[in-house]
Backbone of each chain as ProteinMPNN parsed JSONL, in Angstrom:
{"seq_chain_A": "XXXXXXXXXXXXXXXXXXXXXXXXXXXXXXXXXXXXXXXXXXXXXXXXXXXXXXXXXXXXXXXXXXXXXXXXXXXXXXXXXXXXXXXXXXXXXXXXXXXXXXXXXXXXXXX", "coords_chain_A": {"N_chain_A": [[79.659, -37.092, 27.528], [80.498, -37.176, 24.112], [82.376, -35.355, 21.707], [81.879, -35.395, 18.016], [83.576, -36.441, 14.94], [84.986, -33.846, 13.216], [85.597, -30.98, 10.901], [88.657, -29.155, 11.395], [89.014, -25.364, 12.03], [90.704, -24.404, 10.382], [91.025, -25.842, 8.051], [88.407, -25.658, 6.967], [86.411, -25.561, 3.432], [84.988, -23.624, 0.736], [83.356, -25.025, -0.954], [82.164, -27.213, -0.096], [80.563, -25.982, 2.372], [78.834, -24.468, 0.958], [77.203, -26.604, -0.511], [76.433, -28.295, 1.424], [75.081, -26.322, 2.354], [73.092, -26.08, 0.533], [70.559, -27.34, 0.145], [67.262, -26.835, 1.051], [66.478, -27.998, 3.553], [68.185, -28.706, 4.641], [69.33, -26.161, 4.931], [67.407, -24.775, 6.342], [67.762, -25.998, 9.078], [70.148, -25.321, 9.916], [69.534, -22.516, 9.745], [67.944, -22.27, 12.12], [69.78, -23.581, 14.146], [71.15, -21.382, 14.259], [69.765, -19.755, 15.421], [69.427, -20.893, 17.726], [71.819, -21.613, 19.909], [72.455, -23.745, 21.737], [71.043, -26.24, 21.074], [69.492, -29.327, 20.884], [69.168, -32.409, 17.983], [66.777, -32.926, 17.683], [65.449, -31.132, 18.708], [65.569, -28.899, 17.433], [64.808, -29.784, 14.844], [62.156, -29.952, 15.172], [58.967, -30.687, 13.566], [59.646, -31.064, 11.109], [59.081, -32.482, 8.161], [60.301, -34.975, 7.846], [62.389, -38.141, 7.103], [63.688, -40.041, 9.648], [65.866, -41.1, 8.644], [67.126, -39.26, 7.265], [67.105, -36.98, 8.542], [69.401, -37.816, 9.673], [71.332, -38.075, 8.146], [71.525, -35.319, 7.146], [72.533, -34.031, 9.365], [74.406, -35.39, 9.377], [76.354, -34.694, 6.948], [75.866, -31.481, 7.507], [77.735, -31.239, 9.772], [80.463, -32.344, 8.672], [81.337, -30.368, 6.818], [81.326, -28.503, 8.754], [79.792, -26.805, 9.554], [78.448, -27.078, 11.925], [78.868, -28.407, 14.904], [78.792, -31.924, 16.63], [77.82, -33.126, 19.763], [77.584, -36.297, 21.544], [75.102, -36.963, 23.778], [74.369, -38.891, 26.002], [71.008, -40.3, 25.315], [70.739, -38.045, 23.557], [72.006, -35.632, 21.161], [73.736, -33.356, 20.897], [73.406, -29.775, 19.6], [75.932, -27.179, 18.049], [76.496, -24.713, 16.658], [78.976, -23.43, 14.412], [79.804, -20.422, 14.644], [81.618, -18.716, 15.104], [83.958, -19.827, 13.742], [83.086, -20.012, 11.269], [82.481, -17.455, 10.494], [85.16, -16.515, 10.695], [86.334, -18.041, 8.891], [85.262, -17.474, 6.423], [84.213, -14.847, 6.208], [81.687, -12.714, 6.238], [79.808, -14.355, 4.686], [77.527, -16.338, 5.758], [75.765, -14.536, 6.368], [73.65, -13.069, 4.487], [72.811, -16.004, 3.379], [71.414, -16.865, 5.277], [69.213, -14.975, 5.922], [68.278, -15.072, 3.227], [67.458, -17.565, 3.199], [65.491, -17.197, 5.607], [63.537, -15.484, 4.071], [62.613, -17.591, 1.46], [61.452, -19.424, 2.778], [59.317, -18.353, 4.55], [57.34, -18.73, 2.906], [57.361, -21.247, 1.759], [56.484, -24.604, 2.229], [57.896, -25.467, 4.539], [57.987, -24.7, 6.858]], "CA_chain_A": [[79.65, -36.159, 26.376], [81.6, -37.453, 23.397], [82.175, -34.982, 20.81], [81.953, -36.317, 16.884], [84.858, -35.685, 14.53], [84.762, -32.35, 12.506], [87.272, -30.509, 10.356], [89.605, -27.925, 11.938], [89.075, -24.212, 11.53], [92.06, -23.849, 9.096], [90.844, -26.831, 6.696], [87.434, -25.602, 6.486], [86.813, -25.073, 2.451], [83.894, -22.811, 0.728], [82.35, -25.823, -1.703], [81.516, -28.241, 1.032], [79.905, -25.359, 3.149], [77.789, -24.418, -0.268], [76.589, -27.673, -0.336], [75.385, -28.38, 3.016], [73.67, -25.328, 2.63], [72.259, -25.748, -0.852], [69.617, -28.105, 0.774], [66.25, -26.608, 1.596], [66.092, -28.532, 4.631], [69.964, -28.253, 5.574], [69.415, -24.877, 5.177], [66.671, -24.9, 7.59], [68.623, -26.814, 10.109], [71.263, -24.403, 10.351], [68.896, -21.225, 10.189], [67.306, -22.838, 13.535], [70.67, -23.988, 15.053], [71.905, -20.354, 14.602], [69.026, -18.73, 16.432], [69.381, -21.654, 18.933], [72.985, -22.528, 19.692], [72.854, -24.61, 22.574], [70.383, -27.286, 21.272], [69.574, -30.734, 20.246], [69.297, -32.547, 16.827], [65.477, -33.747, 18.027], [64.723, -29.944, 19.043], [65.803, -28.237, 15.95], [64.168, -30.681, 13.527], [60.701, -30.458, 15.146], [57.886, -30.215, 13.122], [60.411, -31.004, 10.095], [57.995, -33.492, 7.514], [61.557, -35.641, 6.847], [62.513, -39.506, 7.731], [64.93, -39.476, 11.047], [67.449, -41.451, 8.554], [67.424, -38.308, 6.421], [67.922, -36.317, 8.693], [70.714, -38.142, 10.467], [72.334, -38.2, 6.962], [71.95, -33.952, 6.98], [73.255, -33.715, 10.181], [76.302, -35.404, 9.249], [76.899, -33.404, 5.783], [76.643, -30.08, 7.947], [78.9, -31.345, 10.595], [81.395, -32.722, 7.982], [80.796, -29.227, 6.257], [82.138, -27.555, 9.251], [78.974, -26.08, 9.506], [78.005, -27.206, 13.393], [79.497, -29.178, 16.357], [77.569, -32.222, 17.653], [78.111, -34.088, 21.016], [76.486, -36.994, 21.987], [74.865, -36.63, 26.065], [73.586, -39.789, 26.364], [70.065, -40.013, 23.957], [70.824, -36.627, 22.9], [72.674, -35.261, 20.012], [73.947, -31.856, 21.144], [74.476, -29.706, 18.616], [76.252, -26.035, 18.359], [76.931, -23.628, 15.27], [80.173, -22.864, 14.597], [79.482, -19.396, 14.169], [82.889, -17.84, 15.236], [84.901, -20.534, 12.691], [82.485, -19.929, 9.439], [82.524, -16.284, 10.131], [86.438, -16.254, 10.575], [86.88, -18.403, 7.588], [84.375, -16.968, 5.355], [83.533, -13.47, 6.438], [80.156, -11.915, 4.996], [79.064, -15.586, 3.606], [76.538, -16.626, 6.246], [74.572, -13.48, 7.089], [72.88, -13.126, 3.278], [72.191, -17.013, 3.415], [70.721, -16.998, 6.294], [68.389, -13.95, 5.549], [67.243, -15.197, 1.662], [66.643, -18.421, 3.458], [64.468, -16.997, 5.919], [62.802, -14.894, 3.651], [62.028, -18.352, 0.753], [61.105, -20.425, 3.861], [57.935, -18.07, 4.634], [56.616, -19.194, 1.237], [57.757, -22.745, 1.495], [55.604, -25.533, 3.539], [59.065, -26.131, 5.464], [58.107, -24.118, 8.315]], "C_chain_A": [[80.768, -36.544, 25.416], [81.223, -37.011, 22.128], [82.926, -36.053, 19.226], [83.01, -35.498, 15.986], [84.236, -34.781, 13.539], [86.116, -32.07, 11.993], [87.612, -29.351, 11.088], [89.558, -26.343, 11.222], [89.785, -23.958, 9.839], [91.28, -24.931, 7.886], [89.645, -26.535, 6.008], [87.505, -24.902, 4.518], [85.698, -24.324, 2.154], [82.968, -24.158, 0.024], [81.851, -26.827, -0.861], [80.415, -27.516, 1.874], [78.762, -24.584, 2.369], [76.769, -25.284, -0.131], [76.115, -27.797, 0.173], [74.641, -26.971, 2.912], [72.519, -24.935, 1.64], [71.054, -26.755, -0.781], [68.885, -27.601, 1.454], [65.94, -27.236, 3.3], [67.52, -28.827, 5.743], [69.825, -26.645, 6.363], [68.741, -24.241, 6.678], [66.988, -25.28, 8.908], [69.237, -25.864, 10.868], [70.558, -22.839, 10.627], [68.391, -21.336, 11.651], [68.475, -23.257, 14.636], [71.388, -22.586, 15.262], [71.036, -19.573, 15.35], [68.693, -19.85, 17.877], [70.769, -22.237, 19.294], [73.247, -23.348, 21.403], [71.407, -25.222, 22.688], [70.601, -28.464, 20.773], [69.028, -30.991, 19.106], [67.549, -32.888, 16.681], [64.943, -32.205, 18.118], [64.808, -28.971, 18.11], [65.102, -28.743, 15.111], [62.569, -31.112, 13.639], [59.666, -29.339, 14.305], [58.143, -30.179, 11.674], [59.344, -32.241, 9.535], [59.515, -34.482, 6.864], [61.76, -36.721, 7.809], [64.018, -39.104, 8.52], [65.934, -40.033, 9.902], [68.155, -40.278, 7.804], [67.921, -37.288, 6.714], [69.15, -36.128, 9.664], [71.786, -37.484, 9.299], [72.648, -36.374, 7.059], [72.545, -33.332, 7.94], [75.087, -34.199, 10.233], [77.121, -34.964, 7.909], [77.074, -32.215, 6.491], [77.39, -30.275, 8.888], [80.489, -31.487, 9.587], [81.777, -31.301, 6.892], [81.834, -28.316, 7.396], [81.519, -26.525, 9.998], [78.479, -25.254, 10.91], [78.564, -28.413, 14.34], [78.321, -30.089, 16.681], [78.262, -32.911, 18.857], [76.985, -35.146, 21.267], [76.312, -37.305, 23.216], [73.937, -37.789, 25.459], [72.53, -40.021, 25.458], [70.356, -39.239, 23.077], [71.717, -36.643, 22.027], [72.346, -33.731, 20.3], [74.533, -30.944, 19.703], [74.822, -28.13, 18.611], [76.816, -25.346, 17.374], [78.296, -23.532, 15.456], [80.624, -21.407, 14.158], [80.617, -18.805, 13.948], [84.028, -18.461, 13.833], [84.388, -19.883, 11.416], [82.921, -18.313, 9.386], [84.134, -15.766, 10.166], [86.866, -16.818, 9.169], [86.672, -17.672, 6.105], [83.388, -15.48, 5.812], [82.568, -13.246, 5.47], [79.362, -13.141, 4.58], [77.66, -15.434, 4.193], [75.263, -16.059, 6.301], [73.582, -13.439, 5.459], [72.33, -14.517, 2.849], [71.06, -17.24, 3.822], [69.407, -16.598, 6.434], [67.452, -14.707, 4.299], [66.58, -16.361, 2.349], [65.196, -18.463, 4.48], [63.195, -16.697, 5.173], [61.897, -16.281, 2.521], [61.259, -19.072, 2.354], [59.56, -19.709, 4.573], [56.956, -18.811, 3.352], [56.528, -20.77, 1.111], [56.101, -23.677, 2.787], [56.493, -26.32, 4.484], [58.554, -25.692, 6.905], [56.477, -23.916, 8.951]], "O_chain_A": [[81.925, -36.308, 25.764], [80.363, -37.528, 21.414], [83.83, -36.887, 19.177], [83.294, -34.31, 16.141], [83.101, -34.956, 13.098], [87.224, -32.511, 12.297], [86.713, -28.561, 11.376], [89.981, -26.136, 10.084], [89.444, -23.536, 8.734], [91.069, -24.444, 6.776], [89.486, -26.865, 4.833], [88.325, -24.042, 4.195], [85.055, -24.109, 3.181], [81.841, -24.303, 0.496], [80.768, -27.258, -1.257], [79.405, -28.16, 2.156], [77.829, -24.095, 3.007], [75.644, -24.972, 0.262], [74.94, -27.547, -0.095], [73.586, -26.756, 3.509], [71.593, -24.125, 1.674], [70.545, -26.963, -1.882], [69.24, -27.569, 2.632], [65.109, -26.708, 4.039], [67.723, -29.034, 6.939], [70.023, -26.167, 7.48], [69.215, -23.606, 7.62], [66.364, -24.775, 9.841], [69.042, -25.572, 12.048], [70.949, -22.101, 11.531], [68.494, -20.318, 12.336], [68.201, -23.281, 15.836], [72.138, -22.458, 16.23], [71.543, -18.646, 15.981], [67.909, -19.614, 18.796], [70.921, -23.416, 18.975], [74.333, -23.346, 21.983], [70.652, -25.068, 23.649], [71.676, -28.772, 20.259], [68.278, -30.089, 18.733], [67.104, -33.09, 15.551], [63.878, -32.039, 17.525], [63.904, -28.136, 18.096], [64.603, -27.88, 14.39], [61.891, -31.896, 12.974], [59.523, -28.117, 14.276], [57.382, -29.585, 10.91], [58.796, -32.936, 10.391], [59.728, -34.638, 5.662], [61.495, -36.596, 9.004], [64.956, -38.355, 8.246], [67.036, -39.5, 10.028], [69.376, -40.197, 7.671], [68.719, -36.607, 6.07], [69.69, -35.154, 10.189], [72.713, -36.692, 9.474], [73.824, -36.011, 7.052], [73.092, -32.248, 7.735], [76.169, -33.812, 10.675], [78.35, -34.91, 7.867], [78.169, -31.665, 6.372], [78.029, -29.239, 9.074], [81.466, -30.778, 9.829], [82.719, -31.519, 6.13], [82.812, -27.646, 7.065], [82.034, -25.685, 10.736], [78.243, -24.078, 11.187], [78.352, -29.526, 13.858], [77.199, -29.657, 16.945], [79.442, -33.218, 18.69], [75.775, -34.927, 21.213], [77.2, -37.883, 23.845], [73.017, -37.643, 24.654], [73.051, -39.979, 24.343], [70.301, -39.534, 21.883], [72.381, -37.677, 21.963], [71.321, -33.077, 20.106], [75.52, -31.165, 19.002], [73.949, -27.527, 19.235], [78.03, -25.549, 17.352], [78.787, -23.547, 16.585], [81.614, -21.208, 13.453], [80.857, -18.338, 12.834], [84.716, -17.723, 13.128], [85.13, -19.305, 10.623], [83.585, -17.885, 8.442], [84.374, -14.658, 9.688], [87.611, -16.195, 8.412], [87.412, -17.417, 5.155], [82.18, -15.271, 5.703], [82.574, -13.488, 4.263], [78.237, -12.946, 4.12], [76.763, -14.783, 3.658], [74.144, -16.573, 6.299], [72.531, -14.055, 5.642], [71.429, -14.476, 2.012], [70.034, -17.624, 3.262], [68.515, -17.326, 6.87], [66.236, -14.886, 4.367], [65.352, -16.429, 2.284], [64.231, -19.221, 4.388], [62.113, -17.255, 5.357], [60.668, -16.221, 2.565], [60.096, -18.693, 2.496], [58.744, -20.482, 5.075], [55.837, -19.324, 3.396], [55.698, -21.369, 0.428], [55.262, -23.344, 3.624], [56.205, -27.365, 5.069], [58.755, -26.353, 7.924], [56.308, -23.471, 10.087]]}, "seq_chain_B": "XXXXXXXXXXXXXXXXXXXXXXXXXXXXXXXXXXXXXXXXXXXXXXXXXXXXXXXXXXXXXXXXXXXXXXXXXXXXXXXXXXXXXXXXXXXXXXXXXXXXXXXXXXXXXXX", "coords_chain_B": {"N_chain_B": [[71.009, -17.271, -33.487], [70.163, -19.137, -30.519], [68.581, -19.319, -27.886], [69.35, -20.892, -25.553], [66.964, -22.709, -23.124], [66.08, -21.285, -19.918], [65.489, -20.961, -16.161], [62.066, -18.498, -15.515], [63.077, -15.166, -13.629], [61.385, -14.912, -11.748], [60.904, -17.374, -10.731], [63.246, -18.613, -9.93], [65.222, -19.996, -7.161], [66.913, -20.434, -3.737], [67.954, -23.017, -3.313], [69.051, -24.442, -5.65], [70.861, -22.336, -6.861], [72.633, -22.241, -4.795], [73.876, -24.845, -4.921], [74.651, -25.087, -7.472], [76.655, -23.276, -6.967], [78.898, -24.594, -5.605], [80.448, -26.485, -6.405], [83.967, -26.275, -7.111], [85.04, -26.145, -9.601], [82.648, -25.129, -11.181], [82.238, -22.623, -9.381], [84.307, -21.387, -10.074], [84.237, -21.069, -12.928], [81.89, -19.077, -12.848], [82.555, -17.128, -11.501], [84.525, -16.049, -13.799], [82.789, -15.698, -15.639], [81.317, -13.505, -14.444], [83.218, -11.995, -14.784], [84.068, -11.422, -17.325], [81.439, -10.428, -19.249], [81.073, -11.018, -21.264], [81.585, -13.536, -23.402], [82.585, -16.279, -24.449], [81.673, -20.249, -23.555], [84.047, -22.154, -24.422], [86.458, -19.63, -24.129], [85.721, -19.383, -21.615], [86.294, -21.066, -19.978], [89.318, -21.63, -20.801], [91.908, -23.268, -20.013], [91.456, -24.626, -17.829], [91.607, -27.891, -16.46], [89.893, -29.876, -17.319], [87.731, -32.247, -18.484], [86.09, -32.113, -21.477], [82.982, -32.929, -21.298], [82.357, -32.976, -18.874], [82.406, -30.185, -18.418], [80.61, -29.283, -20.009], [78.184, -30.368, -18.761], [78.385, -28.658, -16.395], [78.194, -26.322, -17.537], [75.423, -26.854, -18.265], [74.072, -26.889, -15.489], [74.754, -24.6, -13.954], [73.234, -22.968, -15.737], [70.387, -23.993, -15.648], [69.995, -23.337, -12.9], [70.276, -20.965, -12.941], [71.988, -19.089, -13.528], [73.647, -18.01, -15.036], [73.021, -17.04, -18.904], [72.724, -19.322, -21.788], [73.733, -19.228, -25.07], [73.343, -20.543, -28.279], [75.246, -19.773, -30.957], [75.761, -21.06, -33.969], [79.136, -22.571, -34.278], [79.718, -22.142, -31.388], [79.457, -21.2, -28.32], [77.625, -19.222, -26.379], [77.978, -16.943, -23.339], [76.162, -15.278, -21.054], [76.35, -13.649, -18.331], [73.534, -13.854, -15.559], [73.344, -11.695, -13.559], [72.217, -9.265, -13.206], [69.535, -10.388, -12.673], [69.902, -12.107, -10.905], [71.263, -10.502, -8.564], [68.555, -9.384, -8.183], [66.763, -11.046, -7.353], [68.376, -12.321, -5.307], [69.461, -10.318, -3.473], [72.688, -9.418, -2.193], [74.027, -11.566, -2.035], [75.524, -13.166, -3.84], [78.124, -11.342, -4.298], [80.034, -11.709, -1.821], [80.133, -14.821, -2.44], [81.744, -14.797, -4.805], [84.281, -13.182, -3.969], [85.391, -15.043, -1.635], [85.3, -17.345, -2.963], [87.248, -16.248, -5.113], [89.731, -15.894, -3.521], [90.383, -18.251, -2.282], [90.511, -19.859, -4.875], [93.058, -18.375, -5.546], [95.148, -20.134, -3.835], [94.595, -22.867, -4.563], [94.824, -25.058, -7.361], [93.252, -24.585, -9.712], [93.769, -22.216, -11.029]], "CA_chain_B": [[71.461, -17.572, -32.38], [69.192, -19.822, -30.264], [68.631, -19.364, -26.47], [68.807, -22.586, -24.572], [66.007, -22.881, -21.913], [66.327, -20.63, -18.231], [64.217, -20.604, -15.467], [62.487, -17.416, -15.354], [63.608, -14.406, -12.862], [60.513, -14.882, -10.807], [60.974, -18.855, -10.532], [64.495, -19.04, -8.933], [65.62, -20.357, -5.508], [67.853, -20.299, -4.051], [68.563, -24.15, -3.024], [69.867, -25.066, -6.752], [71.968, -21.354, -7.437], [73.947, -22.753, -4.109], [73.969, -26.117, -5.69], [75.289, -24.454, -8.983], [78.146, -22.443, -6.813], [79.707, -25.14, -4.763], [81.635, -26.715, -6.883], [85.13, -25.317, -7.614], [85.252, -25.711, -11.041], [81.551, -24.213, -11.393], [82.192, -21.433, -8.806], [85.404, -20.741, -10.859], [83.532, -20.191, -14.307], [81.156, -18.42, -12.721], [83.5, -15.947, -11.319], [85.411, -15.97, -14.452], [81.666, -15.01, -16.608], [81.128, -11.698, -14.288], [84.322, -10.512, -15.225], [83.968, -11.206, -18.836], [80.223, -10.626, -19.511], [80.035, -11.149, -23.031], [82.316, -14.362, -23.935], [81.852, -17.856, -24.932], [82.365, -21.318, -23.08], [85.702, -21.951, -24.753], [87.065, -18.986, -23.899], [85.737, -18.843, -20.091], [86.642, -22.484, -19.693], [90.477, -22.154, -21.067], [93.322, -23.618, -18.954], [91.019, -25.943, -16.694], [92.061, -29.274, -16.723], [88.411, -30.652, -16.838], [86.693, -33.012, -19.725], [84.596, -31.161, -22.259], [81.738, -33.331, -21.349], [82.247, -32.485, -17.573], [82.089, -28.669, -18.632], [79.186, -29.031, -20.546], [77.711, -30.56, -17.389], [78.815, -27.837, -15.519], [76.859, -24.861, -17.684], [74.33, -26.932, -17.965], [73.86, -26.869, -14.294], [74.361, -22.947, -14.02], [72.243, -22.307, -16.665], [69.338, -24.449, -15.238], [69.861, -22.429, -12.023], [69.507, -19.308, -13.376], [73.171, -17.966, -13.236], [73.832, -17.642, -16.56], [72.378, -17.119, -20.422], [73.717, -19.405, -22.515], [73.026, -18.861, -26.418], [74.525, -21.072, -29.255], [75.545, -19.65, -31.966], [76.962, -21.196, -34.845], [79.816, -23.345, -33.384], [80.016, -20.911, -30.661], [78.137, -21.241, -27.23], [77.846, -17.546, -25.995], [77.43, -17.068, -21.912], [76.011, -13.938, -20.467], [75.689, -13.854, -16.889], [72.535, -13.163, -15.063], [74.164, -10.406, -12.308], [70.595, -8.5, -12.857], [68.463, -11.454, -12.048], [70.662, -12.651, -9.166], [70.321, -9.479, -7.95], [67.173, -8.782, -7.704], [66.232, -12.174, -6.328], [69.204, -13.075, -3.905], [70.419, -9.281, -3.06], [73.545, -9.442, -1.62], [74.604, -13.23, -1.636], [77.081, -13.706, -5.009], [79.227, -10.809, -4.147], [80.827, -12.91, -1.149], [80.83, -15.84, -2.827], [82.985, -14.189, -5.384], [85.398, -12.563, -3.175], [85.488, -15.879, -1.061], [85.971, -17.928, -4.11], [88.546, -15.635, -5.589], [90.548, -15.956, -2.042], [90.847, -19.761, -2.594], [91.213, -20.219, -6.095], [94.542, -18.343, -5.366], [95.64, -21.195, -2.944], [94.587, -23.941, -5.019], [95.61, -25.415, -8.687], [92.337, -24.042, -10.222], [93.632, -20.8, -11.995]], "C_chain_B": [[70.335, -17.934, -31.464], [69.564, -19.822, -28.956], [68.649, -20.684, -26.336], [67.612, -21.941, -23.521], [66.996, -22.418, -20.516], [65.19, -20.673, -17.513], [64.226, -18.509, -15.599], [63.342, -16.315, -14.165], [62.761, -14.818, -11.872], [60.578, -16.217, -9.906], [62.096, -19.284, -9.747], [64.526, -18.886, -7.856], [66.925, -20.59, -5.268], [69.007, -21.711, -3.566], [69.91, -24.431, -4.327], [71.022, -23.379, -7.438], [72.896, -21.741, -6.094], [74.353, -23.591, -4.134], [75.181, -25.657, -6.22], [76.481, -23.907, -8.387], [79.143, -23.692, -6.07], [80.336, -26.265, -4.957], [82.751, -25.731, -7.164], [85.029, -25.326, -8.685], [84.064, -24.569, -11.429], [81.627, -22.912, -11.239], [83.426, -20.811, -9.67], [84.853, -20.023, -12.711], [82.573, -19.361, -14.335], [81.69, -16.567, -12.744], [84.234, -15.488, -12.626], [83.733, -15.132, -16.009], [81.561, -13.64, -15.733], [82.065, -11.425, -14.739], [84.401, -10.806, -16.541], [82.367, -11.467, -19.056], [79.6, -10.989, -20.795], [81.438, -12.39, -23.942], [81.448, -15.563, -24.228], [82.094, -18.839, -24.01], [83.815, -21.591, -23.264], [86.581, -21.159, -24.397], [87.024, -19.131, -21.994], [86.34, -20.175, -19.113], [88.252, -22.533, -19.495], [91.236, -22.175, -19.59], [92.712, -24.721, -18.105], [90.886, -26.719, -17.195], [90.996, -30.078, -16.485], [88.053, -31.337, -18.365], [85.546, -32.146, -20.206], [82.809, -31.396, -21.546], [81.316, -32.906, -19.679], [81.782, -30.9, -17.454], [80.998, -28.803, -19.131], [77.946, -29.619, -19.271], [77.349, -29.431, -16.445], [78.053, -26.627, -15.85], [75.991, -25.453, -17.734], [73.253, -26.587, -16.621], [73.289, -25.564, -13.934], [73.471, -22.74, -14.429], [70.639, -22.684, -15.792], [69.153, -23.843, -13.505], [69.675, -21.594, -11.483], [70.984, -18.941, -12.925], [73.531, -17.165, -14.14], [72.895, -18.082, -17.653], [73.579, -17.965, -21.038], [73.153, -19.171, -24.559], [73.429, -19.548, -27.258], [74.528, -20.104, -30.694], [76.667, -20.274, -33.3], [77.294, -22.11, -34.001], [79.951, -23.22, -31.711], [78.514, -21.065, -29.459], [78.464, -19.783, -26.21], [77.711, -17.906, -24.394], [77.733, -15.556, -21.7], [75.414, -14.321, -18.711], [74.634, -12.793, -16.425], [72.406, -12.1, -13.749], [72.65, -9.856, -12.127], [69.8, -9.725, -12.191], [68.798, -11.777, -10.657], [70.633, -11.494, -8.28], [69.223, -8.955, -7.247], [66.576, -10.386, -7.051], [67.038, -12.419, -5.087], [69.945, -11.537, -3.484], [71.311, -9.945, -1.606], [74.697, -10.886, -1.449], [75.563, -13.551, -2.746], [78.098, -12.806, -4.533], [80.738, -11.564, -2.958], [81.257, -14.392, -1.268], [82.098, -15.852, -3.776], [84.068, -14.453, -4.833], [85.407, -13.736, -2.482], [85.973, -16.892, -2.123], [87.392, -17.668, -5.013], [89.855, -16.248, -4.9], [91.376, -17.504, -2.079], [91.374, -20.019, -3.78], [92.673, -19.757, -6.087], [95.433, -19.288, -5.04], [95.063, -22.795, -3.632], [95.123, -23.981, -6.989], [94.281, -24.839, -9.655], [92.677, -23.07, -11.789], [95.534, -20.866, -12.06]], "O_chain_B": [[69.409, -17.123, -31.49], [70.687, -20.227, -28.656], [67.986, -21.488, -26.991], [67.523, -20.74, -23.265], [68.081, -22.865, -20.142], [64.068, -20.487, -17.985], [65.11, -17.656, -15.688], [64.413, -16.806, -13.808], [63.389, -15.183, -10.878], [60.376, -16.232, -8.692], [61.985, -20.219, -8.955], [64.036, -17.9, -7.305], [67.836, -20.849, -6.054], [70.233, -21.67, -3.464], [71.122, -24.567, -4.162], [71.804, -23.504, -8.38], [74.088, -21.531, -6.319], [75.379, -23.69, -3.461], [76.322, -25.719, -5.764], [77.476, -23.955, -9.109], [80.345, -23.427, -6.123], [80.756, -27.0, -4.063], [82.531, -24.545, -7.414], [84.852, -24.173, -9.079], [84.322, -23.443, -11.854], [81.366, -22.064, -12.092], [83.366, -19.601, -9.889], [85.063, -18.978, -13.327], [82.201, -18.829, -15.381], [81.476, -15.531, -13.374], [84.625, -14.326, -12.515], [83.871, -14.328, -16.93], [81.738, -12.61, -16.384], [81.993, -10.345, -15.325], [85.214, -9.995, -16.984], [81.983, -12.637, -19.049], [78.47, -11.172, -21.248], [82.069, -12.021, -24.933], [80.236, -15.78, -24.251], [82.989, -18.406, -23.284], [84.668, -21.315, -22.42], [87.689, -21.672, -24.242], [88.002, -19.015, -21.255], [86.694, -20.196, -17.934], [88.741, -23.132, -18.537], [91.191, -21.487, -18.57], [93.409, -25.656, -17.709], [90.251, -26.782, -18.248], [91.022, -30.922, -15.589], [88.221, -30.618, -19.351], [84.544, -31.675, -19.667], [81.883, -30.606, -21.363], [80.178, -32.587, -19.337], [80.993, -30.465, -16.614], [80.141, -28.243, -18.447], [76.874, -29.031, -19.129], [76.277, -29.298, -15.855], [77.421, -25.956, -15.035], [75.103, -24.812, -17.17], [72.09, -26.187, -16.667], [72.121, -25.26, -13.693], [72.594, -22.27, -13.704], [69.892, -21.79, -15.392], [68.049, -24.0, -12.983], [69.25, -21.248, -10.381], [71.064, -18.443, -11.802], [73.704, -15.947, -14.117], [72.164, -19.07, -17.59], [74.784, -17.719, -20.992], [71.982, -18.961, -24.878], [74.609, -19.198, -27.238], [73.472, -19.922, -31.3], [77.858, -20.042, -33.506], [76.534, -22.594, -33.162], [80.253, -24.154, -30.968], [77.291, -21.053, -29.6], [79.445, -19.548, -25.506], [77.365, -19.051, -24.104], [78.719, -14.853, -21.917], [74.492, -14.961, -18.206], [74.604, -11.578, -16.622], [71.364, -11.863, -13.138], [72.006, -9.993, -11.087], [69.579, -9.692, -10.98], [68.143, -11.718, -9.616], [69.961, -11.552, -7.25], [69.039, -8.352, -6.189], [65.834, -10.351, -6.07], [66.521, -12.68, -4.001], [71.123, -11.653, -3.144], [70.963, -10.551, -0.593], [75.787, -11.024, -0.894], [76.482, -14.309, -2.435], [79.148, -13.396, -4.277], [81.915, -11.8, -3.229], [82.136, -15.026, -0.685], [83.106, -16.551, -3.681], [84.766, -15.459, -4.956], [85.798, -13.74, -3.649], [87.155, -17.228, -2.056], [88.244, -18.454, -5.428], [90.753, -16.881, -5.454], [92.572, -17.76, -1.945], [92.548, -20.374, -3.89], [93.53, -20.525, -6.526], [96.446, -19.438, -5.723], [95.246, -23.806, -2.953], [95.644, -23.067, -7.628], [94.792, -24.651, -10.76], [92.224, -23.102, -12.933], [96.161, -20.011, -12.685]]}, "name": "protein", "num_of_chains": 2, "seq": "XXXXXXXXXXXXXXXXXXXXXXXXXXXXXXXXXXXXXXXXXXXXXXXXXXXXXXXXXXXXXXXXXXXXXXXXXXXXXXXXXXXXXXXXXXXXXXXXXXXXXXXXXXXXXXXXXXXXXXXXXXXXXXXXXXXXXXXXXXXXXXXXXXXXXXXXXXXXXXXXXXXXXXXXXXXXXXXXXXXXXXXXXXXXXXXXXXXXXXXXXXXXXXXXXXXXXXXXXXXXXX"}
């Protein structure tokens, strides 16, 4: 298990964690990693219509973001919300994201 | 006085209004149009150490996001922010970016 580098609670900022989430398909990521937090980058992203390099690349904007934790077990790519950090850093942000994005994402052909 | 082009109310998402916030400078003129609802660029702009052409970048962005009205008049580029629209499409999601934005801009060279 060798976790990948990430920024530290304290450094996390708000425009990086915008970003990674201002991506329809980031967004998605993270709505699925927060109602699943102890999965993989292969089990979150199924049924996603996007090229694996694309969404290597979005897995390492929301890690670098601050967003989610990955480890790598062997094949796998573990990955784990950082629910307790975002919501210590940025109280209130997540939960109204999370929600509008559910709610566009019925409408969308993401899901 | 001549509107520029907005998406309408019905048309916005909310990938490109978290686009539009997650820059600092952006999220800073944003914050800086709710609390003056009826100013101009020039005015909502002063003190940041940014290139005109970068600012004009920058409402463009908003605007095409649906955050803000902008209007020209004359020399004079008006900005009314869209608080109702955002509202009623994203309830609940600017107020924390605000207050989260605010929080920082303190701690950085911004303001």
């Amino acid at each position: 298990m060798r976790p990948l580098p990430e920024p530290a609670r304290e450094s996390l900022t708000l425009a990086p964690v915008l970003h990674a989430l201002s991506d329809p398909v980031r967004l998605e990521l993270v709505r699925r990693a927060w109602a699943n937090p102890e999965s993989t980058c292969s089990v979150l992203a199924d049924g996603l219509d996007v090229p694996m390099s694309t969404l290597s690349n979005h897995w390492r904007v929301l890690r670098e973001a601050g967003l989610i934790s990955m480890t790598v077990d062997g094949r796998h790519r573990r990955i784990r919300p950082r629910a307790d950090d975002l919501s210590d850093r940025f109280p209130g942000l997540l939960d109204p994201i999370l929600r509008l994005g559910a709610a566009e994402s019925l409408n969308s052909r993401l899901v």
